[in-house]
PDB file with one MODEL, atoms N, CA, C and O in Angstrom:
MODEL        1
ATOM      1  N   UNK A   1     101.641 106.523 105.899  1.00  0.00           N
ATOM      2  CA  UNK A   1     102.169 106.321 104.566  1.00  0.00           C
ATOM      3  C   UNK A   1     101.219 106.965 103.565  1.00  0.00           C
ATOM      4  O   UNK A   1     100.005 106.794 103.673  1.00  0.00           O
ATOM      5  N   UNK A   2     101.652 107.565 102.773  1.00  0.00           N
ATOM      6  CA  UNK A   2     100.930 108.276 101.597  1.00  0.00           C
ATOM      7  C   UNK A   2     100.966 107.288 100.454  1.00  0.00           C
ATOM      8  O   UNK A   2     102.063 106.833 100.128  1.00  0.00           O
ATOM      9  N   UNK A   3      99.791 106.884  99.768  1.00  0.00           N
ATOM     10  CA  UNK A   3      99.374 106.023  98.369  1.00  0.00           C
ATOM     11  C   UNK A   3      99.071 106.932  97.672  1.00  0.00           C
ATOM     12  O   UNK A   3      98.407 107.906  98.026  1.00  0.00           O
ATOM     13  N   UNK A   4      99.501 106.736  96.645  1.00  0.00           N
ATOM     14  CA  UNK A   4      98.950 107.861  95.397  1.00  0.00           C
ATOM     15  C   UNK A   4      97.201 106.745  95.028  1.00  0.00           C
ATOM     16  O   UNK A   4      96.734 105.616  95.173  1.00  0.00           O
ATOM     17  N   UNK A   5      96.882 108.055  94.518  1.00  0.00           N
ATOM     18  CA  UNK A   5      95.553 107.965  94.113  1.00  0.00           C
ATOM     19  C   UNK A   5      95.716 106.368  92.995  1.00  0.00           C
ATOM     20  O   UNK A   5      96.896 106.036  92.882  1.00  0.00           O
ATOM     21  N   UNK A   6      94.853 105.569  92.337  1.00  0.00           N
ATOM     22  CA  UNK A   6      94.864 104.415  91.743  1.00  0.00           C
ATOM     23  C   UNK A   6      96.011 103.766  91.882  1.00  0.00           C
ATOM     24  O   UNK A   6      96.440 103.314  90.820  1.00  0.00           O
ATOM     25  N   UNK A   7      96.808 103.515  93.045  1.00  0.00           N
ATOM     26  CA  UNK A   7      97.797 102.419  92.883  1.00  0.00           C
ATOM     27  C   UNK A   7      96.621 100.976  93.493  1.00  0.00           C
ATOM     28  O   UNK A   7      95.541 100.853  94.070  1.00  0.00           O
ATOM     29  N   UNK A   8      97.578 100.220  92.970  1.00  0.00           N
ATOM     30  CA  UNK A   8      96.978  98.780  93.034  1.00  0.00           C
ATOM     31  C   UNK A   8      97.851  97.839  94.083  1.00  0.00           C
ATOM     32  O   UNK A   8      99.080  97.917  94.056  1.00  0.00           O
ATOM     33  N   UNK A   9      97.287  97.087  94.863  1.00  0.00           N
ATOM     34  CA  UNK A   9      97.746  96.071  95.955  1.00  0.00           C
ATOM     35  C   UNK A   9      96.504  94.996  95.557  1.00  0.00           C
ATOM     36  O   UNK A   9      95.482  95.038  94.871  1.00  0.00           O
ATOM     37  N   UNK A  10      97.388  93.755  96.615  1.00  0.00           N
ATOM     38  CA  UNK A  10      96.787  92.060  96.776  1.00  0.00           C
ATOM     39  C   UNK A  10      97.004  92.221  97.781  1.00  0.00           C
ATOM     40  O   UNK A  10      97.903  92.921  98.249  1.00  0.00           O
ATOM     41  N   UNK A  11      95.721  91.207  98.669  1.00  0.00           N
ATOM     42  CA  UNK A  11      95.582  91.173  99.524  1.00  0.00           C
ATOM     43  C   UNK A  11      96.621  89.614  99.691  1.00  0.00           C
ATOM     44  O   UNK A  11      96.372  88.527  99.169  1.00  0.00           O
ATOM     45  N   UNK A  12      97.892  89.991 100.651  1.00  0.00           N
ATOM     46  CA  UNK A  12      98.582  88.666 101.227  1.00  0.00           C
ATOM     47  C   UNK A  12      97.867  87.496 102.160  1.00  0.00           C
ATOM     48  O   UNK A  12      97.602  86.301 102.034  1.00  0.00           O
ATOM     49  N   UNK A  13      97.705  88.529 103.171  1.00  0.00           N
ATOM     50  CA  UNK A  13      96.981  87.746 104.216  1.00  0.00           C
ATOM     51  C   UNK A  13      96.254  88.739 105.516  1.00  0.00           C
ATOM     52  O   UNK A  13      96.579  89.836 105.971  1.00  0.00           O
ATOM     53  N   UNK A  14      95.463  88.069 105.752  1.00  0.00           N
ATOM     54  CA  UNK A  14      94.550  88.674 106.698  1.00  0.00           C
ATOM     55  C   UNK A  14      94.350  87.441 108.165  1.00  0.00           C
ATOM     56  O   UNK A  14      93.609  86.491 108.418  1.00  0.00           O
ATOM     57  N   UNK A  15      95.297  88.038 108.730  1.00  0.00           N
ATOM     58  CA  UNK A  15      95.499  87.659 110.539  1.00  0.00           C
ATOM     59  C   UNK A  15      95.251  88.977 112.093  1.00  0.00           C
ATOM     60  O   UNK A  15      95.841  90.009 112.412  1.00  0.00           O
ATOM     61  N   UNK A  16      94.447  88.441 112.500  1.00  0.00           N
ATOM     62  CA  UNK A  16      94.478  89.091 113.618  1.00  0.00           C
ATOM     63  C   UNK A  16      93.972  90.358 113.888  1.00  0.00           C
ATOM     64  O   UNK A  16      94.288  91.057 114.851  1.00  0.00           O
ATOM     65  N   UNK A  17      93.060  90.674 112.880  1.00  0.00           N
ATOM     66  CA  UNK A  17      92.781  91.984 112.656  1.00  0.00           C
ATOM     67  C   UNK A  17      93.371  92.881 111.823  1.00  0.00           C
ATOM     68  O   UNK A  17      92.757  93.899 111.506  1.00  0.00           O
ATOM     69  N   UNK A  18      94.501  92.657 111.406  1.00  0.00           N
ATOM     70  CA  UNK A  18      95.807  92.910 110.711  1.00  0.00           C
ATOM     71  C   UNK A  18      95.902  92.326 109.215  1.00  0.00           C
ATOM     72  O   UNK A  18      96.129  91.145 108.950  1.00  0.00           O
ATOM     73  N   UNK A  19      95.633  93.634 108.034  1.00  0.00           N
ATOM     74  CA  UNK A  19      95.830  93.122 106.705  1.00  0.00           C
ATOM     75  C   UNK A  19      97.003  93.516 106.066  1.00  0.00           C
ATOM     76  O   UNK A  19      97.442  94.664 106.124  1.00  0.00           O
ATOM     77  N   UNK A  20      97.734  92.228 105.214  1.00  0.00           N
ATOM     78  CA  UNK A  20      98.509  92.525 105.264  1.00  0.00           C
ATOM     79  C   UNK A  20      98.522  92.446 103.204  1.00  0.00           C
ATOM     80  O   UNK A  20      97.997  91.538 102.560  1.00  0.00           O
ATOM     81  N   UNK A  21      99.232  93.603 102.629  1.00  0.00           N
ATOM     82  CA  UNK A  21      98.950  93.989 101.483  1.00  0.00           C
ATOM     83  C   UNK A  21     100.224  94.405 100.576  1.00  0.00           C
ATOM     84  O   UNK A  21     101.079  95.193 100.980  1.00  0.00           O
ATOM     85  N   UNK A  22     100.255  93.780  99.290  1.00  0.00           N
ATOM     86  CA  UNK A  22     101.437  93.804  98.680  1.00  0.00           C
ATOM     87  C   UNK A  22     101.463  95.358  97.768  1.00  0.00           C
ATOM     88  O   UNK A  22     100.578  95.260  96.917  1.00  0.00           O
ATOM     89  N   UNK A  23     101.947  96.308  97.691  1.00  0.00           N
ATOM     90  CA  UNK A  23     101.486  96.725  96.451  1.00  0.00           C
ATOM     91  C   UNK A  23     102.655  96.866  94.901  1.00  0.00           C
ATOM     92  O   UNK A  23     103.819  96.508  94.718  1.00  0.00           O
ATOM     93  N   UNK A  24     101.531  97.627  93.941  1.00  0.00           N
ATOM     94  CA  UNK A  24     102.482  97.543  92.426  1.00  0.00           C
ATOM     95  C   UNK A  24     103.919  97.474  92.584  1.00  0.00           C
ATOM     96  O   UNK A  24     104.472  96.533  92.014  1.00  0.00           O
ATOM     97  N   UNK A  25     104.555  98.193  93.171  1.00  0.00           N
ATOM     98  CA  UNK A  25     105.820  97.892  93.849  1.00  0.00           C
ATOM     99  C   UNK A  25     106.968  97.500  94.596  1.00  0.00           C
ATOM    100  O   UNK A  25     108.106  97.853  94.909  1.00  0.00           O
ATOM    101  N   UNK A  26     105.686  96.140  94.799  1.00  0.00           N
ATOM    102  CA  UNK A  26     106.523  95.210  96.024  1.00  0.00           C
ATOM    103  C   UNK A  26     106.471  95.586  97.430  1.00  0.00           C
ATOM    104  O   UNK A  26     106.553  94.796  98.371  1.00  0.00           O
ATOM    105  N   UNK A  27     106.330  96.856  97.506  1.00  0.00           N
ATOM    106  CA  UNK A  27     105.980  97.498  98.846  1.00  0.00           C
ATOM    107  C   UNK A  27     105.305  96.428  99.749  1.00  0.00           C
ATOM    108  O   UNK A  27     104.453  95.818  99.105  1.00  0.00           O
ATOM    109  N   UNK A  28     105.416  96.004 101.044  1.00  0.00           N
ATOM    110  CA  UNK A  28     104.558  95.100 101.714  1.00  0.00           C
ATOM    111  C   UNK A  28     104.388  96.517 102.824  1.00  0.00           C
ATOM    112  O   UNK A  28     105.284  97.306 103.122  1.00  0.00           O
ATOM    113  N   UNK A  29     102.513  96.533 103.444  1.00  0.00           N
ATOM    114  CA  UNK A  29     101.980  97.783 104.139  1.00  0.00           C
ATOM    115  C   UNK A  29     101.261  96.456 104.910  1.00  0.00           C
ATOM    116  O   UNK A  29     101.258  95.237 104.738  1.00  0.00           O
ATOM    117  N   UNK A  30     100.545  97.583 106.030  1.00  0.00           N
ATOM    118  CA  UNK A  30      99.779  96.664 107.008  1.00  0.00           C
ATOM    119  C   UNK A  30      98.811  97.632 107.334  1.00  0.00           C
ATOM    120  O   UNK A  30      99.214  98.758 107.624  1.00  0.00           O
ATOM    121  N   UNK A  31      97.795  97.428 107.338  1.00  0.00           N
ATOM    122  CA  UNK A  31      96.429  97.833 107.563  1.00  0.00           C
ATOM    123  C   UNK A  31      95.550  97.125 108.682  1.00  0.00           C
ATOM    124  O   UNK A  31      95.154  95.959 108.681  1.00  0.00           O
ATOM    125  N   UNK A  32      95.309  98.270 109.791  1.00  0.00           N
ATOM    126  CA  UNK A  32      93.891  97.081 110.554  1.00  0.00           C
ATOM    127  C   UNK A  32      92.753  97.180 109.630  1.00  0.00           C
ATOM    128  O   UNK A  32      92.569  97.963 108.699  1.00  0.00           O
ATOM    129  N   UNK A  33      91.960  96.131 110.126  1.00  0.00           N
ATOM    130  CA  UNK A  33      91.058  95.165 109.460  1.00  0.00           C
ATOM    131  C   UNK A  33      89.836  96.107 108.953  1.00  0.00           C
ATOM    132  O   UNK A  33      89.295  96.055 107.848  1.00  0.00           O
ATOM    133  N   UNK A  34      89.526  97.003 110.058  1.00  0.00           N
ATOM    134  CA  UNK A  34      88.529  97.977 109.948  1.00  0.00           C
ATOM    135  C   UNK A  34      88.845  99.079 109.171  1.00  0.00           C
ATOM    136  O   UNK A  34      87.930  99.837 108.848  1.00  0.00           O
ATOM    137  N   UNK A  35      90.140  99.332 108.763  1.00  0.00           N
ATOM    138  CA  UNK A  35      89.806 100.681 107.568  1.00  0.00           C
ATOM    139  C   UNK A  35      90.062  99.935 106.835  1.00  0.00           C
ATOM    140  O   UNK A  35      91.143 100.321 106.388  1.00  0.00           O
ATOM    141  N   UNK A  36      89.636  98.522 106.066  1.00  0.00           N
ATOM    142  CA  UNK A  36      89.455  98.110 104.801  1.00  0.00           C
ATOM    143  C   UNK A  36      88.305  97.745 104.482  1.00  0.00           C
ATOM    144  O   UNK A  36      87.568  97.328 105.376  1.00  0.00           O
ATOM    145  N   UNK A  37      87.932  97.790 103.398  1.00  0.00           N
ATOM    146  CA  UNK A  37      86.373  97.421 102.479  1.00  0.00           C
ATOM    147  C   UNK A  37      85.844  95.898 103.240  1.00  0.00           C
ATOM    148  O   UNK A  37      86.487  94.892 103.541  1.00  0.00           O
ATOM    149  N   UNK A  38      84.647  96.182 103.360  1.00  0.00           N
ATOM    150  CA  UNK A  38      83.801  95.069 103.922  1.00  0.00           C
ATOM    151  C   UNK A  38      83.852  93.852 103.065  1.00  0.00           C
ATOM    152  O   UNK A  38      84.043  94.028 101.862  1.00  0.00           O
ATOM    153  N   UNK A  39      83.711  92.678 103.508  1.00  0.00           N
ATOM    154  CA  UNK A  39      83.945  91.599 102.458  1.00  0.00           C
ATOM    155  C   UNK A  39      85.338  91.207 101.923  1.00  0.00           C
ATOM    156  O   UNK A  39      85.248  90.405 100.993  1.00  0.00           O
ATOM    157  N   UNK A  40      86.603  91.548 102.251  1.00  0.00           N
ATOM    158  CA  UNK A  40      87.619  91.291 102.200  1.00  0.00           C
ATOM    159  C   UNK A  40      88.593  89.790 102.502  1.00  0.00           C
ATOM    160  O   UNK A  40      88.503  89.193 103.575  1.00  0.00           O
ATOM    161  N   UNK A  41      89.493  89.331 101.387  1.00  0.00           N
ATOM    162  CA  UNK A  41      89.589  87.885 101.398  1.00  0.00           C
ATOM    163  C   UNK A  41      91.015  87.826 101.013  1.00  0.00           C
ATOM    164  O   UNK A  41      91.488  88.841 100.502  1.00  0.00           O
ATOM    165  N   UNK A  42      91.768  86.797 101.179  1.00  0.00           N
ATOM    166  CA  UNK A  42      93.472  86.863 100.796  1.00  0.00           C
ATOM    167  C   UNK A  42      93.231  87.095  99.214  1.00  0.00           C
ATOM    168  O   UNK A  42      92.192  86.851  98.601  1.00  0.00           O
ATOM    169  N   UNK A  43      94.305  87.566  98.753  1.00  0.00           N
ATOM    170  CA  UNK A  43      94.210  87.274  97.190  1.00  0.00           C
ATOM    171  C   UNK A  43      93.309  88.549  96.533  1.00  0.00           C
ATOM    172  O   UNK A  43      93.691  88.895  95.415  1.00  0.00           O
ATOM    173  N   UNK A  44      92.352  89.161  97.000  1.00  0.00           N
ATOM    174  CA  UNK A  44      92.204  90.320  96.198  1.00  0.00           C
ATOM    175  C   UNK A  44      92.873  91.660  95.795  1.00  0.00           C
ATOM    176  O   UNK A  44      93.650  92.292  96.511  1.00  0.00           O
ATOM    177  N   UNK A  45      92.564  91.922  94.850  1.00  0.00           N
ATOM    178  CA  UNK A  45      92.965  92.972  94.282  1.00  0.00           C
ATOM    179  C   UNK A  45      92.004  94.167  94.490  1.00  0.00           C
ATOM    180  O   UNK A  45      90.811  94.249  94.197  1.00  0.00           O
ATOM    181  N   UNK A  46      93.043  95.313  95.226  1.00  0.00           N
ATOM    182  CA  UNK A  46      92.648  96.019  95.762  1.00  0.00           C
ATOM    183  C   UNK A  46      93.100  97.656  95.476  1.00  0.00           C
ATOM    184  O   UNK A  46      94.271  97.973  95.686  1.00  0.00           O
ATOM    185  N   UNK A  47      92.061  98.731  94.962  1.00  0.00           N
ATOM    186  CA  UNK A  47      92.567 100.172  94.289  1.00  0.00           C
ATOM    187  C   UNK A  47      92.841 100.881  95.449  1.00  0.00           C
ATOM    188  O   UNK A  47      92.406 100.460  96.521  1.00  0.00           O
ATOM    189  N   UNK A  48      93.563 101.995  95.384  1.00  0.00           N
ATOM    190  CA  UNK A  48      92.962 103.105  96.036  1.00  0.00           C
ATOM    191  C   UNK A  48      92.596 104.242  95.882  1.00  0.00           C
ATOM    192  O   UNK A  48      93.416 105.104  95.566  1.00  0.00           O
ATOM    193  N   UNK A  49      91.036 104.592  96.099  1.00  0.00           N
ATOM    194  CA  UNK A  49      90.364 105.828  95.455  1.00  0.00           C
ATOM    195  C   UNK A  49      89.766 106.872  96.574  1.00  0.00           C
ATOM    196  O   UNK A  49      89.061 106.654  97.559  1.00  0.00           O
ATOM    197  N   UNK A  50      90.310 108.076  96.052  1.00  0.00           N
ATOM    198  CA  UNK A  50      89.619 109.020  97.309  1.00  0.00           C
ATOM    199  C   UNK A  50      90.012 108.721  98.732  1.00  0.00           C
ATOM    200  O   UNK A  50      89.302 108.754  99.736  1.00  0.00           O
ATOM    201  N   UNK A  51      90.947 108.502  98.645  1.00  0.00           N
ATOM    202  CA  UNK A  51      91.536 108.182 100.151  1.00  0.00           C
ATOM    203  C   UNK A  51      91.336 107.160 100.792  1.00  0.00           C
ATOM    204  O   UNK A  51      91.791 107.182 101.935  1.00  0.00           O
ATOM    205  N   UNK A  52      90.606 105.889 100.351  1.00  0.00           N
ATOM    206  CA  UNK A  52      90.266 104.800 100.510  1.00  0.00           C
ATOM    207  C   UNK A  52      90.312 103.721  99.907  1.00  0.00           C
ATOM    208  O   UNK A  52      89.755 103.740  98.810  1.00  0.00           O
ATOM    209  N   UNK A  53      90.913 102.484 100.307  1.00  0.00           N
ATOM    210  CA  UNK A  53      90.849 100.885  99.418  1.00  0.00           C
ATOM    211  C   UNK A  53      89.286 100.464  98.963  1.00  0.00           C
ATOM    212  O   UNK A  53      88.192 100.284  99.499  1.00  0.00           O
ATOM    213  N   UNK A  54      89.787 100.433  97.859  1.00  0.00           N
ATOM    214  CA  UNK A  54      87.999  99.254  97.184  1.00  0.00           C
ATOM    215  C   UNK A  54      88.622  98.223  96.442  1.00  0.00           C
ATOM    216  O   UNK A  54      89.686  98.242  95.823  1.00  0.00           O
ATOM    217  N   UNK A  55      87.828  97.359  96.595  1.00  0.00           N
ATOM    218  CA  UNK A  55      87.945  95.978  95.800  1.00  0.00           C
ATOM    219  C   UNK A  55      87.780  96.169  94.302  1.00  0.00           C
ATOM    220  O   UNK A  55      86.787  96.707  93.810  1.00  0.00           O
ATOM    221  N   UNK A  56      88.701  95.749  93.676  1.00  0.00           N
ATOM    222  CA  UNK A  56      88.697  95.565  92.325  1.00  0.00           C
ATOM    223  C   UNK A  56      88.864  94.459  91.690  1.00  0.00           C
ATOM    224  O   UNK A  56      89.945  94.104  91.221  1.00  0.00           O
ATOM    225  N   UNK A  57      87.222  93.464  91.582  1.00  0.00           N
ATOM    226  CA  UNK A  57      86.854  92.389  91.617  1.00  0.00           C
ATOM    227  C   UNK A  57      87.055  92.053  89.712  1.00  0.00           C
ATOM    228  O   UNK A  57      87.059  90.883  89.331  1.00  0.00           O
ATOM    229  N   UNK A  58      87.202  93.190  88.715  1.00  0.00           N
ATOM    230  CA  UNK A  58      87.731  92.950  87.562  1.00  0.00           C
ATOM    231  C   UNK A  58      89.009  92.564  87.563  1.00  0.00           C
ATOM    232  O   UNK A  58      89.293  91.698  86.736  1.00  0.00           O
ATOM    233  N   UNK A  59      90.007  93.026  88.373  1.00  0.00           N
ATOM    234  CA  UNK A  59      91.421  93.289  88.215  1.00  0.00           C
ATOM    235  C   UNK A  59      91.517  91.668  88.911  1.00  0.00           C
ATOM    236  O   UNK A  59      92.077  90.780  88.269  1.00  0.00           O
ATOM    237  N   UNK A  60      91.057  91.458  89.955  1.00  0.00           N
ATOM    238  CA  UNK A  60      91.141  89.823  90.854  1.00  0.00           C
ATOM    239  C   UNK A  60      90.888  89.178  89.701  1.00  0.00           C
ATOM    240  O   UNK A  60      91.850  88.498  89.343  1.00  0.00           O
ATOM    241  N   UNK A  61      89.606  89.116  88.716  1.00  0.00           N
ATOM    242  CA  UNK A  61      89.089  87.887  88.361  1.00  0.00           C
ATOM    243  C   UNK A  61      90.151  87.261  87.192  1.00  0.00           C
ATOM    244  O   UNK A  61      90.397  86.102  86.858  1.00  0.00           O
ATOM    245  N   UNK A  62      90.874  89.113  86.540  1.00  0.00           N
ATOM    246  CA  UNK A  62      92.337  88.763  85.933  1.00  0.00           C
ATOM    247  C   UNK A  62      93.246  88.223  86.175  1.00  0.00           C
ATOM    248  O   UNK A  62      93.859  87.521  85.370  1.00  0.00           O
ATOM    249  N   UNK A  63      93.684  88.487  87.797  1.00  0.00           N
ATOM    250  CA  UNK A  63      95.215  87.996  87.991  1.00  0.00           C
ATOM    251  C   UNK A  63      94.729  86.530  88.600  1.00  0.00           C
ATOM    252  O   UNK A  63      95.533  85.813  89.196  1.00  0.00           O
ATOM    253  N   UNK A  64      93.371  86.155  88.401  1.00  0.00           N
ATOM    254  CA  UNK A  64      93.324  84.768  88.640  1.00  0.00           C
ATOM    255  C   UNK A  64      93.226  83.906  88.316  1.00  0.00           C
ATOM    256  O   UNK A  64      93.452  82.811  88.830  1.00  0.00           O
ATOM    257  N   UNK A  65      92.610  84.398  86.719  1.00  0.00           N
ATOM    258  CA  UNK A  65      92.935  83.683  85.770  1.00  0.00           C
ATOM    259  C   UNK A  65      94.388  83.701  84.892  1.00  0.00           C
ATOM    260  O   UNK A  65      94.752  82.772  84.172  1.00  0.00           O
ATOM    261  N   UNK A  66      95.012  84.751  85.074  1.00  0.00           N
ATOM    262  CA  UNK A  66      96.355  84.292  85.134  1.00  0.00           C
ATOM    263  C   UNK A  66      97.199  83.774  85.430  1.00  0.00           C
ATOM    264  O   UNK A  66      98.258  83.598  84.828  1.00  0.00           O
ATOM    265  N   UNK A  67      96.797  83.367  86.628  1.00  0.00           N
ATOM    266  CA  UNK A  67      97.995  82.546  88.084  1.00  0.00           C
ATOM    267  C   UNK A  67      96.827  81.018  87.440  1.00  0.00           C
ATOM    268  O   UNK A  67      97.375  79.939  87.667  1.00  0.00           O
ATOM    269  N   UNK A  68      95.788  80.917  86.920  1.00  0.00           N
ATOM    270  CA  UNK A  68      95.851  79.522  86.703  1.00  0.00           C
ATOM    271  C   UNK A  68      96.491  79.150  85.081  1.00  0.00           C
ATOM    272  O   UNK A  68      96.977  78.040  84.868  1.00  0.00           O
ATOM    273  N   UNK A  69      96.446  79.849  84.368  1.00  0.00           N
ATOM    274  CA  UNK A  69      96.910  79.713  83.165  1.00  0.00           C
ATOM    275  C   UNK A  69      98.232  79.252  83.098  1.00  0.00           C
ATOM    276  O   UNK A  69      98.641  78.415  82.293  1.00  0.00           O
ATOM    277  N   UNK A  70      99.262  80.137  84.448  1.00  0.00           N
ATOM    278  CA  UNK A  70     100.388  79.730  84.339  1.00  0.00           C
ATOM    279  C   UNK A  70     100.585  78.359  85.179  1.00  0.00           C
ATOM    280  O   UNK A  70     101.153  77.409  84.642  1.00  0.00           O
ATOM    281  N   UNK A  71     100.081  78.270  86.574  1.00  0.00           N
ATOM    282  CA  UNK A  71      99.783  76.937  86.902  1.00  0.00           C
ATOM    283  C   UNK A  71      99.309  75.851  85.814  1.00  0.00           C
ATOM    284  O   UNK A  71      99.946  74.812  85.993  1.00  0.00           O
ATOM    285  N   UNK A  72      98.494  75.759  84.855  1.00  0.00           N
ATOM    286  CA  UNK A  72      98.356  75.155  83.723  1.00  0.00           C
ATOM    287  C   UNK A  72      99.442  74.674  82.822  1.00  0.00           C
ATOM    288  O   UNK A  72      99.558  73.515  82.422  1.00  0.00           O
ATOM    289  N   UNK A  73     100.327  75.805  82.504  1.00  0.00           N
ATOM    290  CA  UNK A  73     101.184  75.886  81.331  1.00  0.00           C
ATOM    291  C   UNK A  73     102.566  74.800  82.060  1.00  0.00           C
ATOM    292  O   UNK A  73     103.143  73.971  81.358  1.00  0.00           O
ATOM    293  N   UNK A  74     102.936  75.036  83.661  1.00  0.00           N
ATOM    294  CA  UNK A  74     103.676  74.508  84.302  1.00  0.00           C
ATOM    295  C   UNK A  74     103.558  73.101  84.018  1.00  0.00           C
ATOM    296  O   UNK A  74     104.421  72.416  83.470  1.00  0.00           O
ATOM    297  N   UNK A  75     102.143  72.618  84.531  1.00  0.00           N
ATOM    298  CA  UNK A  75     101.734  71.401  84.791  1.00  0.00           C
ATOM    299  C   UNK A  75     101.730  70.392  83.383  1.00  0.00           C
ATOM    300  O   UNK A  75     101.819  69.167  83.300  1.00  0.00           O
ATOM    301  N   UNK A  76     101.612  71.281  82.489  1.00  0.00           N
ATOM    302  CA  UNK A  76     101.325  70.552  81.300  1.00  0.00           C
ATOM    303  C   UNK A  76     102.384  70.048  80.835  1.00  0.00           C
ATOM    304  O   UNK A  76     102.347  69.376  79.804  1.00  0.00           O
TER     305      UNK A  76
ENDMDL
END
């Protein structure tokens, strides 16, 4: 599969060696474990640059404080 240069994915879930990754377009892809960035966890947000995924620990710390804001706004 070809990714254009800076598209953005979340990490769904990570089983079995097997990551499994949403991207900007709903697209669901699957990746083994080893061609992704070291330190990898469900829920991150993840670029792709130069032919390779990196963690984009600005873009996570956003959509996580977003997903509690709206969890918040629900609850309230």
């Amino acid at each position: 599969m070809n990714i254009a240069e800076g598209t953005m994915a979340v990490i769904d879930r990570i089983e079995d060696g097997i990551v499994t990754v949403e991207l900007e377009d709903e697209t669901i892809v699957h990746w083994k474990k080893e061609e992704m960035p070291e330190g990898i966890k469900e829920g991150y947000v993840l670029c792709y640059q130069k032919g390779q995924w990196v963690i984009d620990m600005a873009a996570y710390e956003k959509r996580k404080r977003e997903i509690e804001e709206m969890l918040f706004d629900f609850f309230d």
